[in-house]
N, C-alpha and C positions, 0 to 999 in steps of 0.2 A: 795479380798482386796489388794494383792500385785499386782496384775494387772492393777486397780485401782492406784496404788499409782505410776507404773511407768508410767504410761499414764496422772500424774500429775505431774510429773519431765518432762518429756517431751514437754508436754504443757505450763508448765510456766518457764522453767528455758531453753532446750533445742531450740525449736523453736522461741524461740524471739533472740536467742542467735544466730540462724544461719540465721534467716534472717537480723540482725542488721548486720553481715557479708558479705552475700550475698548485700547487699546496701552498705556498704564499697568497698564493691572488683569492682562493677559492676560502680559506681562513681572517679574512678579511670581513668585517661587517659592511653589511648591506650598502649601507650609505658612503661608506670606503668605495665602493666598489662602481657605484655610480659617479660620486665624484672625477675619478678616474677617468671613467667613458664620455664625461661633459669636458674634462682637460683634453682627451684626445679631440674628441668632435672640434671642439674652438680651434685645436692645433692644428686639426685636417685641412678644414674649411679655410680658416685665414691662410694656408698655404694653396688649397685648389683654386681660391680668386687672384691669387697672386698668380697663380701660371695660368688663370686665362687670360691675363693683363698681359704677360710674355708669351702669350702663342699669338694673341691679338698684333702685339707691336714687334713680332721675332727680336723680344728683347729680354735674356734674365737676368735682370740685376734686380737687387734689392733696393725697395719704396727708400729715396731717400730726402723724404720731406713727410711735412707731421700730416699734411694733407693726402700722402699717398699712404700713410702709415694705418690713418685713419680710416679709409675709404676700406684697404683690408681686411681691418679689426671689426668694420661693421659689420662684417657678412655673417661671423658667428655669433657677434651680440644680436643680431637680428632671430639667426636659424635656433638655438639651445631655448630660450624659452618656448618656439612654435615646438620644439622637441619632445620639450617636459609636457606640453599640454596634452600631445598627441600618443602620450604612452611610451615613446621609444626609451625610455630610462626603464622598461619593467622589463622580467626576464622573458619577455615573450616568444625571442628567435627560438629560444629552446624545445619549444612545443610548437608552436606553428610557425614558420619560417617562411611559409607564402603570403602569410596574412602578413608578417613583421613586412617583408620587403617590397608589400603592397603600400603599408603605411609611411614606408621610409621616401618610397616614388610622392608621395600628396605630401609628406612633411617637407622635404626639397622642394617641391613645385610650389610650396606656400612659401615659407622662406625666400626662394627666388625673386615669387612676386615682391614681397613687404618689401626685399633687398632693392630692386628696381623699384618703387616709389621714394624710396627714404633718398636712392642716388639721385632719381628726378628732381626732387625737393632740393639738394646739395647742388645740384647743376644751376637751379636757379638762383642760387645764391651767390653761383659766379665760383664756383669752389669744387672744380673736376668738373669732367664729362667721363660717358661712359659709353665705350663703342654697344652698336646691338650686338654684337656677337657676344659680348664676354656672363652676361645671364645666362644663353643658353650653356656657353661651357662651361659655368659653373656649375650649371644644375648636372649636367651632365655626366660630370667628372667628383660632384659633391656627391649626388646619389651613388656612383659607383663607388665611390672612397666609404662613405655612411655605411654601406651593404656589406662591403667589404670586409669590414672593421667586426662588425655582427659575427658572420659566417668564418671570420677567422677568431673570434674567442673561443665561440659556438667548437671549431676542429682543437684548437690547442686545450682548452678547458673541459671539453665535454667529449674526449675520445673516443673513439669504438668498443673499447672496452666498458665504457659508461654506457651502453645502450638504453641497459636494462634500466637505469636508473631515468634516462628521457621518456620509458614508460609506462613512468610511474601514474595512477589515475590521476584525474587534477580535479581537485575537491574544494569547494567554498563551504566555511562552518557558517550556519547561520548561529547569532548567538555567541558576543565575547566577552563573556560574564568565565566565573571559573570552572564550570565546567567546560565551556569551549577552549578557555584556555591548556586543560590538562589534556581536552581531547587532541588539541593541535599538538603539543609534544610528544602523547604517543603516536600520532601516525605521520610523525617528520619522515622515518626510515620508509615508510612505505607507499608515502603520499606527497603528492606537490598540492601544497595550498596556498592557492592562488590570493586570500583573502578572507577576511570575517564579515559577513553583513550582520546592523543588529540595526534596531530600530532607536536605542539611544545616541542621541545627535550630539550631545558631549563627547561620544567616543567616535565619532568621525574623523576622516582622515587622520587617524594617530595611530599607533604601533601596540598591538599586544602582543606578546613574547615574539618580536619581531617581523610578527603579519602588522600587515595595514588592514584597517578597519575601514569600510563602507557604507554607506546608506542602501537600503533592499534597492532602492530605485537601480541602483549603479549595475547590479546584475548581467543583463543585459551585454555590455560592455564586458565584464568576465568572462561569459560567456563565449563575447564574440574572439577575445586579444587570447584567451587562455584557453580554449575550448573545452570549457567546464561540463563535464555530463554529469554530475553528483552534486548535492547539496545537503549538506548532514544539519538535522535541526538539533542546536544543543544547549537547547532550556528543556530540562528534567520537569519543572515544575511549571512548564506551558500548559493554560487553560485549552479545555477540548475545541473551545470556538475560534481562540487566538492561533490553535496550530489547524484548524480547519481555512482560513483565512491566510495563512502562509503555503500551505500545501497548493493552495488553487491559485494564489499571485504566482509562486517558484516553478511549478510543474506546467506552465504555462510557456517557459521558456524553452521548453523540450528535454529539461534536465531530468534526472533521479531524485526521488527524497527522500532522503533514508532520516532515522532519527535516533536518538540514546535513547537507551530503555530507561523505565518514569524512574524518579526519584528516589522510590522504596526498595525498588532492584536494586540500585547503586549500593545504598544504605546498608540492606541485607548479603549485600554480596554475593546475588545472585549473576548479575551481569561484571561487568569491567567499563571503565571508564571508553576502553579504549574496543568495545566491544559495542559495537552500531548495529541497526534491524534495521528492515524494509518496513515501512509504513502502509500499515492494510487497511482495504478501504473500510473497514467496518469501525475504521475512530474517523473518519469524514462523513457516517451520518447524522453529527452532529447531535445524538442522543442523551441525555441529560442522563447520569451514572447515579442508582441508587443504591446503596448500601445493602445487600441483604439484611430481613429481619432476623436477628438472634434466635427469640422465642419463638416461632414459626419454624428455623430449621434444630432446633431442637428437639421440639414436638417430634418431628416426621423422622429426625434422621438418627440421630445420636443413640445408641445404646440398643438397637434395633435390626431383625434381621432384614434386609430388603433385595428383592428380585426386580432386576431390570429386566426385560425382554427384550432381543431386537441390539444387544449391550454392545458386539462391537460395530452398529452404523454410527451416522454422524453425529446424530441425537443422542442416541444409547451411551454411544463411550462417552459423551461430555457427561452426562448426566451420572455415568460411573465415576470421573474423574472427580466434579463437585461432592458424591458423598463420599467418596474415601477422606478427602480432607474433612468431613464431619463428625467421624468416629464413629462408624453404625460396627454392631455388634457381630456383623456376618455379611457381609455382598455376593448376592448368588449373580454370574453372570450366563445370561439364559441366549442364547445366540444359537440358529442354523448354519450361517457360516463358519469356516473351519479356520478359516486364515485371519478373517477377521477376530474371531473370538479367540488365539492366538495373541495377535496381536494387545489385545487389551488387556489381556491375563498376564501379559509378559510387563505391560506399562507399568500395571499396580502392581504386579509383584517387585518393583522396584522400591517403593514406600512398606517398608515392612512391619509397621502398625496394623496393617490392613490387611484381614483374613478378607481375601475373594476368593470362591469357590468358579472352576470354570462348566457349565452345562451346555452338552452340545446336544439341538432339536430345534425343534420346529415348532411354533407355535399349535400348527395346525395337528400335531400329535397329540393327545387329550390326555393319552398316560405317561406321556416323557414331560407334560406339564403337571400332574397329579402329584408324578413322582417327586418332581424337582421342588414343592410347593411344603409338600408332607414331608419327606426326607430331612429339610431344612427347618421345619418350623418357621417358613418365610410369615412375617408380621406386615408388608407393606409391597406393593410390584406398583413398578411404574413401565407401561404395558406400552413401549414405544419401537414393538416387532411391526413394521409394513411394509406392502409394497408402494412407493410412493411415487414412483418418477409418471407423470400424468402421460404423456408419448405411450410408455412401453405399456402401461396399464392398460391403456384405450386399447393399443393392440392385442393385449392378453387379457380379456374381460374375467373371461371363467377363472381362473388364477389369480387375478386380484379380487376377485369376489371373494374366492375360497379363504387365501390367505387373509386378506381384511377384516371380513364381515364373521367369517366361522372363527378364523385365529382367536378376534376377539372374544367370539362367542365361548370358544374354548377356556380360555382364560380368566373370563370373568366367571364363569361357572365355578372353574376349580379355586378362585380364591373365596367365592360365596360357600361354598361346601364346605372349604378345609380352613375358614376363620380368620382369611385375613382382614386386618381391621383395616388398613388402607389402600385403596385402587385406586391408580392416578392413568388416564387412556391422553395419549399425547396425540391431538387433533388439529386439524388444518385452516387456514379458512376456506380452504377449495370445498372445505364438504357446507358451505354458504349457499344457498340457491346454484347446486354443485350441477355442472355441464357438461363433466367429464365423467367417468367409472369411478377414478379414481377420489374424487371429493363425494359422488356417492357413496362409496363404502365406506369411508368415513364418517358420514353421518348417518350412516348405519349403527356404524358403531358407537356415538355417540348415543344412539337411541338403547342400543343394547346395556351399555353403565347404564343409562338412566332405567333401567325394567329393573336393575339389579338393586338400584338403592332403593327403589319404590320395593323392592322384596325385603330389603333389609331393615326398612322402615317397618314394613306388616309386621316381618316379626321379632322386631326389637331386637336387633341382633347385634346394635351400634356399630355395624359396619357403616366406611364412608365409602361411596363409590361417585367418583366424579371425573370430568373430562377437561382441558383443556387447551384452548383453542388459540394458535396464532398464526402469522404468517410465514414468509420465507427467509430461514436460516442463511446467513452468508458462509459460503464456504461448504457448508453439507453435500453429503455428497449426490453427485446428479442436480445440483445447481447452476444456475447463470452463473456464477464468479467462478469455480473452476474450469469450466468451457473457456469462459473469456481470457483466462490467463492460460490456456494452453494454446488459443486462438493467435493471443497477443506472442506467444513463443514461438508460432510457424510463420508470423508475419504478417498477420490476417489475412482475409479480411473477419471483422466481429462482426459476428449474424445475430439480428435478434428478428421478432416476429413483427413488429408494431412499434414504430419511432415514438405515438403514444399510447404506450402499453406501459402502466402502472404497475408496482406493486409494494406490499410492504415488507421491509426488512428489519432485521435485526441481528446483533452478534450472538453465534452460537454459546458463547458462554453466559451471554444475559439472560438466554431462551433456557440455560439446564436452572440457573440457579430462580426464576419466575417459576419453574415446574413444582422444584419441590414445597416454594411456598405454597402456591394456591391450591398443593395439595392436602396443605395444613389448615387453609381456609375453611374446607370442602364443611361441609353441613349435610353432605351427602344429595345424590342428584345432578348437583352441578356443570354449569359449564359455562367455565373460567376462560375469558377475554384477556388476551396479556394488550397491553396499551402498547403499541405498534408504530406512534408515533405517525406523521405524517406519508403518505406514500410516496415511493422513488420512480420518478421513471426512468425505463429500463436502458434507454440510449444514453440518457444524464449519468448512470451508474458506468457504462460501458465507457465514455469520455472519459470520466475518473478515474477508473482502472488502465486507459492507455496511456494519460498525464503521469500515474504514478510509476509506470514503468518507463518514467523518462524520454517516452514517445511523443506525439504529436499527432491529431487525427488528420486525414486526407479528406477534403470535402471539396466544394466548391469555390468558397472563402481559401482553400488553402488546400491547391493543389497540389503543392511538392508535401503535402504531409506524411509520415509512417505508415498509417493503421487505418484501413478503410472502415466506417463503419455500413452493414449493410442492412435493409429490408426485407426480410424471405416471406413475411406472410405468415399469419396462424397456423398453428399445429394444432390437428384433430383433439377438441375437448378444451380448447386454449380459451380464457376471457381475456376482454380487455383489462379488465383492474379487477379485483380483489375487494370481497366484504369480509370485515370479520362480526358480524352482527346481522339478522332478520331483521330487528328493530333496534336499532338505537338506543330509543328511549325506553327499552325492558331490560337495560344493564346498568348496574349502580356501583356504586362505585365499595369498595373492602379497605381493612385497613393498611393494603400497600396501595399506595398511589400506583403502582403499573398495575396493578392487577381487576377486574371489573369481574360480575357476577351478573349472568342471568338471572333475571326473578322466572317466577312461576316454572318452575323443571317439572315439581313431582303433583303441578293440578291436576293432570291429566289422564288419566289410566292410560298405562303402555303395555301394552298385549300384543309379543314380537313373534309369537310361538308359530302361528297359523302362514303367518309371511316367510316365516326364516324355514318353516317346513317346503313352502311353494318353490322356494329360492335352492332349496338341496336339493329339489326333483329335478327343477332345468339345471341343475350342475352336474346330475349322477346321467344324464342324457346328453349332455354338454349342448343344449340349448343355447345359445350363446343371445340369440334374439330375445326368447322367453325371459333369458335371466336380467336381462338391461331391463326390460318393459315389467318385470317385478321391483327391479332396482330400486327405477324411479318414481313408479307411480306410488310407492310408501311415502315417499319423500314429497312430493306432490299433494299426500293426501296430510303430514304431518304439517308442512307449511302451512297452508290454507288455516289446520288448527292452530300453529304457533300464532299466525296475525290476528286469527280471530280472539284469539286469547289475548 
């Protein structure tokens, strides 16, 4: 019965009583709220020195002179500003509460000390003594009071039923301009933000929609008091080099960097203010963004029927996505895979301007290419069906021979015969003084467009047949960037071959929208150099990729890191770096600045017929030796004439 009866004081008198409180205290501005915590701290304190003074002298009375009054009062004008310096007025205990009541033990032990200098100094004035003992109980009984005080707002304010709310992410906006600011009011409800960093120093230590504003440097410090794993950059219209320069200061700290999508999303209402992306590494290669030419994808694209080959790989689908938004008259999507070409057909059937037809084959089928060529009336194929992954090629020689070298052969025939006016062959720079199968057949097939426009030239047929040539796509699939982010999602370690192992990259969308142009360049013959920009190496690319996933690499320098990075050593047919060029000085420059042209293509009579007959024998025998050493020695014998030329 009396158990009963307090559990009915509790319930109706108690708990309405503390949460009518808790909504008081918590509806309270910020600085309400600290104030408060600086009145209790002073109240604490001048009362814990007073009862080491009475445990000191088994005396409790109250100081009754200005001299014992004073001596009190000092403790806490001494402790509240070592307070304030040391962070304890921020909401810290909420989120970390071993770090808070780490920092609570150093801000009493400093207090303490200042406390016993300032008494020392007063003692020599002839004005109090101060036993040894009453420091230590201060500190002692202050630290416990101070923690106390914490860990009991912490239970009466932030209940069990609040859990979910302590965890909430804890995110620093860089950037508190207005869209930072709009972004911080949409994610109040679902985010704790700790702060704004911006790099204007007029806006330092001062308050937007009631965050405090930082300098980047301070980071660090968030970091450590609030345990920040996310940094959201929120300038829309930050330069490529200004946020290349903040991704590598911030993801240094082991955080996240996520960012608002650019300025024109916002604008057009594709994204939301309050709608954040992960930042990929392919805007920290720091590449200068060129416009596409108008009049270029005009020419090639607009009003036109065009066959992609190869449509839903990495290459293929981009290079489908950029002409759908061009307005071609017809998109044939030509694809072996069943799932993939599925998928692609399903993407643009969602834009429904855009008649794409879906064609499932094989490159290397010569009537399912005939068909799909003729049936359609295709005017243009961008011929970018291969097998490309260099590993699996080396292992499957006969196979990528067939599919590379014949596919293409296949295909350029049947748009020579049935009149397409434009051939574009999407090439590598592995097929460069190529080591592996795979860059051989390539420049196989390079050599095959080139017999075809030398045909087209004999006889006037104003077809353009050309090739072009770049490095490695980020993201494509069977690349380093998606290994390393699946890598990065098991824990590592990130394997690469050669810590200095080069190569050049670029973003897959910069790589579809170069294609079409310099297919527009073509004068037939050709083969188109996309400017590649400087080379990456591949361990500096791998760091970046584990900074942006808010990680930290494990080395030597920094043993307690995340993410090992590791050394395994070449893979069969592997270079150290990458050429996109035999000579340098035989490529000039077209009217896109990314784009360069080989001179001299069609000086040379290309007569493939006798070779590519040799190369079908050891395939229909599966020769596997014979066909490498037919491979390469074309290639071997074409070199020698490309230099001498």
């Amino acid at each position: 019965m009396e158990r009963q009866l307090h559990r009915s004081i509790a319930d109706f008198w108690l708990v309405p009583m503390l949460s009518a409180l808790r909504k008081r205290v918590l509806s309270l501005p910020r600085t309400w709220k600290r104030v408060i915590l600086v009145g209790f701290d002073f109240a604490a304190l001048a009362f814990v020195l007073w009862a080491a003074f009475s445990l000191r002298y088994d005396r409790w009375e109250l100081p009754n002179s200005i001299d014992e009054w004073a001596i009190v009062f000092s403790a806490p004008l001494v402790a509240v500003p070592v307070f304030v310096r040391m962070g304890l007025y921020r909401a810290v205990v909420r989120y970390l509460p071993e770090r808070a009541i780490w920092t609570i033990v150093q801000a009493m032990a400093l207090a303490a000390i200042l406390w016993v200098l300032l008494a020392f100094l007063t003692a020599m004035t002839g004005r109090g003594f101060v036993p040894r003992s009453v420091p230590i109980v201060y500190w002692a009984f202050g630290t416990l009071g101070i923690t106390g005080s914490r860990l009991a707002a912490k239970w009466l304010f932030w209940p069990s039923s609040r859990k979910a709310l302590l965890q909430r992410p804890v995110v620093v906006i860089y950037g508190a301009g207005e869209a930072g600011s709009q972004l911080a009011s949409s994610l109040r409800n679902s985010h704790f933000i700790a702060g704004f960093l911006d790099d204007d120093q007029t806006l330092h230590r001062r308050e937007v929609v009631g965050i405090k504003v930082f300098a980047p440097s301070h980071l660090p410090s968030l970091v450590r008091d609030f345990g920040v794993k996310q940094v959201i950059l929120s300038i829309p219209s930050l330069s490529l080099t200004r946020r290349k320069e903040i991704v590598h200061e911030v993801s240094h700290h082991g955080v996240k960097v996520e960012s608002l999508p650019a300025i024109t999303d916002l604008v057009t209402g594709k994204y939301l203010v309050s709608q954040i992306r992960e930042i990929e590494i392919d805007e920290l290669l720091g590449r200068s963004s060129i416009p596409p030419d108008p009049d270029l994808i005009r020419e090639m694209i607009v009003g036109r029927i065009i066959m992609v080959t190869g449509a839903g790989g990495s290459i293929g689908s981009e290079l489908c996505r950029k002409i759908a938004q061009w307005r071609p008259q017809k998109l044939v999507l030509f694809e072996a895979n069943e799932f993939a070409l599925y998928n692609i057909e399903m993407e643009l059937a969602a834009a429904k301007d855009v008649s794409a037809v879906p064609v499932l084959g094989s490159v290397t089928n010569a009537q399912r290419v005939i068909g799909a060529i003729k049936e359609h009336g295709v005017q243009v194929v961008f011929h970018a069906a291969a097998h490309k992954h260099v590993p699996l090629v080396e292992a499957n020689a006969l196979e990528g021979i067939y599919n590379n070298v014949f596919g293409t052969k296949i295909v350029a025939d049947a748009a020579f015969e049935h009149g397409v006016k434009d051939f574009v062959l999407i090439s590598t720079d592995k097929a460069v003084r190529p080591t592996n199968v795979m860059g051989a057949t390539k420049r196989w097939a390079e050599l095959i467009v080139r017999e075809k426009a030398a045909q087209a030239v004999e006889q006037q047929s104003k077809q353009r047949f050309c090739a072009v040539r770049f490095g490695n796509v980020l993201g494509s699939n069977g690349s380093v960037v998606p290994l390393f982010k699946k890598q990065i999602a098991m824990g590592g370690p990130l394997t690469l071959t050669d810590r200095a192992m080069t190569r050049y990259f670029m973003s897959i969308q910069e790589a579809a929208e170069l294609i079409v142009q310099a297919g527009a360049l073509s004068g037939g013959g050709d083969v188109f150099l996309l400017d590649m920009g400087e080379p990456i190496l591949i361990s500096e690319l791998a760091e970046n990729m584990v900074r942006l996933a808010g990680l930290t690499v494990r080395s030597e320098d920094n043993p307690k890191g995340d993410i090992e990075i590791v050394a395994v050593g070449k893979r069969p047919g592997e270079k150290m770096f990458e050429e996109l060029f035999y000579d340098s000085s035989s490529a000039v420059p077209t009217r896109h600045l990314k784009i360069l042209r080989g001179v001299g293509q069609l000086a040379q009579p290309v007569k493939l017929g006798p070779r590519l007959d040799e190369l079908r024998i050891a395939l229909s025998i599966e020769d596997e030796k014979a066909a490498r050493a037919l491979l390469f020695s074309l290639i071997a014998d074409r070199e020698a004439g490309e230099m001498s030329h």
